[in-house]
C-alpha positions as CSV (number, residue, x, y, z in Angstrom):
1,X,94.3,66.6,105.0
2,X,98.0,66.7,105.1
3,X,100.2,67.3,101.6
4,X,102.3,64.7,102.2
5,X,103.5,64.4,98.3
6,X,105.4,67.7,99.1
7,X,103.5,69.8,96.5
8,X,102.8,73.1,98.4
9,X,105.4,76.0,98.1
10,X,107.3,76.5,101.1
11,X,107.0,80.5,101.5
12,X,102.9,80.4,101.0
13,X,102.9,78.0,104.3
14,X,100.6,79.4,107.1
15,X,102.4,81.7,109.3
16,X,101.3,81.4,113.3
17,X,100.9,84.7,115.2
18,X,103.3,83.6,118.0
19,X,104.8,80.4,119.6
20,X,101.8,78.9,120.8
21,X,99.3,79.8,118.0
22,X,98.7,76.1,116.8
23,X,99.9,72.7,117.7
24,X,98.8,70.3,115.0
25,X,98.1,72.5,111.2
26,X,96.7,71.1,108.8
27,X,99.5,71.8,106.5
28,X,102.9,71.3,106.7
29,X,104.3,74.4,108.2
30,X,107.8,75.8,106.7
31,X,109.7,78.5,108.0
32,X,109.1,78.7,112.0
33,X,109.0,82.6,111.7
34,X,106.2,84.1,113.8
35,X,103.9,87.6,113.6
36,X,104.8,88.3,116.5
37,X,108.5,87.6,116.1
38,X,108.5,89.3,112.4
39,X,106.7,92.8,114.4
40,X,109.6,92.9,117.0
41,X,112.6,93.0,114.3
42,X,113.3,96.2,112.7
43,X,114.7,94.5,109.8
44,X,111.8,92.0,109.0
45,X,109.8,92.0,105.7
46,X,106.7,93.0,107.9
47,X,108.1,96.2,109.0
48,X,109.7,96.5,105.6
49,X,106.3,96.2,104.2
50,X,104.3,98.5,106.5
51,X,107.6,101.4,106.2
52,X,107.1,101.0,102.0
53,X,102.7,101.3,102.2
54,X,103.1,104.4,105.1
55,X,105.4,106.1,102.3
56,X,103.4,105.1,99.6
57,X,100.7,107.1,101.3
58,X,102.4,110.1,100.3
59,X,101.5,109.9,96.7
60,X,99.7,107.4,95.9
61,X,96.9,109.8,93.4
62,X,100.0,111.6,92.0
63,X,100.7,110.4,88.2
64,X,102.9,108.7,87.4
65,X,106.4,109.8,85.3
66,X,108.8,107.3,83.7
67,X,112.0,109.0,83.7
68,X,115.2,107.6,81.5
69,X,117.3,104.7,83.1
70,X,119.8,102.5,82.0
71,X,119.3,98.9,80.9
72,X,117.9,96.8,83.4
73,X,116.7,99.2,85.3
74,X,113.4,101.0,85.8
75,X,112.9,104.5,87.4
76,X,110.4,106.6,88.1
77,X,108.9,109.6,89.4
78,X,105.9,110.1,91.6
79,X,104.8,113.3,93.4
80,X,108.2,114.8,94.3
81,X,109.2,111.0,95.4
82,X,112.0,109.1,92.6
83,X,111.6,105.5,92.4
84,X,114.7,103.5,90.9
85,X,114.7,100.0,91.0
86,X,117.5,98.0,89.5
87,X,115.9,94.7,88.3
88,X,119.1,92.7,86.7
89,X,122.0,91.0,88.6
90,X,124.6,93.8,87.7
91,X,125.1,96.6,89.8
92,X,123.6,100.0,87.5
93,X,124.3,103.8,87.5
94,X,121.9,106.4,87.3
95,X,123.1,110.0,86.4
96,X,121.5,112.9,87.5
97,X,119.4,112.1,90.6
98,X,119.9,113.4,93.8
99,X,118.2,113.0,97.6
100,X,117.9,111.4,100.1
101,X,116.9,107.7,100.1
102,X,114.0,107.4,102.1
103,X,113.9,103.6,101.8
104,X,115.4,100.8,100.1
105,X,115.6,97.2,100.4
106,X,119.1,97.7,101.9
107,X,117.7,99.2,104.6
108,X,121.3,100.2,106.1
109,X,121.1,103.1,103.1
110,X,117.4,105.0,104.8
111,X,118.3,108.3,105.5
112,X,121.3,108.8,103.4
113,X,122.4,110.3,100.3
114,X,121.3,108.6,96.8
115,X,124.5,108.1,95.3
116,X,123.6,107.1,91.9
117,X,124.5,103.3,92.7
118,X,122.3,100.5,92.8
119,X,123.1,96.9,93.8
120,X,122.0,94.2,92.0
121,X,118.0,93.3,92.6
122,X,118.0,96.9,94.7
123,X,115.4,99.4,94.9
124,X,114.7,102.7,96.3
125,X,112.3,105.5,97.3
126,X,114.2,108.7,96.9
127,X,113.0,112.0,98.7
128,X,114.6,114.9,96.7
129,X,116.9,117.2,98.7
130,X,115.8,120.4,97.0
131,X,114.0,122.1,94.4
132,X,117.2,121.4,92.2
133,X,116.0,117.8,91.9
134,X,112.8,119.7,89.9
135,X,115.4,120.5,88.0
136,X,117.0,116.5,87.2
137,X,113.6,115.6,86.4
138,X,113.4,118.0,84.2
139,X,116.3,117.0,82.5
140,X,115.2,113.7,82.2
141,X,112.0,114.6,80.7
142,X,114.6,117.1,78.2
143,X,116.3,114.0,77.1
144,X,113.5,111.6,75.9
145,X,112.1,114.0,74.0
146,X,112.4,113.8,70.1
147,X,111.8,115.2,67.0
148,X,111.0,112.7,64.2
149,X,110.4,115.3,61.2
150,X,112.5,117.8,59.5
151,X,110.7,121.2,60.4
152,X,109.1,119.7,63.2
153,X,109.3,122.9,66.4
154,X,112.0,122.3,68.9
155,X,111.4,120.9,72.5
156,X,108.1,119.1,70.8
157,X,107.6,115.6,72.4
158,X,107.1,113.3,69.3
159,X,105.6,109.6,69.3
160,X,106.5,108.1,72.6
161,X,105.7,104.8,74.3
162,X,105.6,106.6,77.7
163,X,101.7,107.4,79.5
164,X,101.5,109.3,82.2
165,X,98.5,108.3,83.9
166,X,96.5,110.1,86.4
167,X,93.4,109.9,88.0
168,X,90.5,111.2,85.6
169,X,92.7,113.6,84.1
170,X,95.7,113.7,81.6
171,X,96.4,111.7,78.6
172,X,97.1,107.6,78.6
């Protein structure tokens, strides 16, 4: 059965594993890209895909720490890994982190220095340079805390909507 009223979304077609994987599907097939074709370029969203999950690898039972970003933007920190994604269509800033970027959806920026800049839509793993990046995180963590009383001790965290969540220990 063929959709021939056009109904089924173009980027959930089949994708063959190389040129001569089918000649007659039983859905209309979209974009002509291949497996095998998508496996030989450094640049595809395969490779992207298996790069980001080999990382991922790295510290995936850490918890998880939001750290303070600007509007429209989202950061994190993972292990010793810092995640900043920048999820508007204006370029953002973020102030205070340094590394090296270990991969990013502009994958032209892998190896180098994390300048602070984000594209629009960007996103990047960031693998800290030195023990002074403790430090940045640190003075993220520094900066959302608050006191909400009068009398309340210094450097307490008050109500927050953060969680830190970590497998079968910590607080959510």
């Amino acid at each position: 059965m063929r959709d021939h009223a056009g109904y089924r979304d173009g980027g959930r077609t089949p994708m063959p594993w190389d040129e001569d994987a089918w000649s007659d599907p039983w859905l209309p097939v979209g974009d002509q890209t291949t497996v095998a074709a998508q496996r030989a370029d450094p640049d595809s969203t395969l490779t992207f895909t298996r790069d980001l999950i080999m990382l991922r690898r790295a510290f995936v039972d850490a918890s998880y720490e939001a750290l303070l970003s600007p509007a429209g933007a989202w950061a994190y920190r993972r292990s010793d890994h810092l995640v900043a994604l920048n999820l508007g269509a204006a370029p953002v800033t973020l102030d205070g982190i340094d590394g090296t970027v270990a991969i990013g959806t502009d994958r032209s920026r892998d190896g180098g220095a994390f300048d602070g800049r984000l594209a629009a839509y960007e996103a990047v793993v960031i693998r800290p340079e030195s023990a002074k990046n403790a430090l940045t995180a640190a003075r993220f963590r520094a900066r959302a805390r608050t006191s909400t009383a009068p009398g309340s001790r210094a450097g307490r965290r008050g109500p927050s909507r953060r969680r830190r969540v970590s497998r079968g220990t910590g607080w959510r």
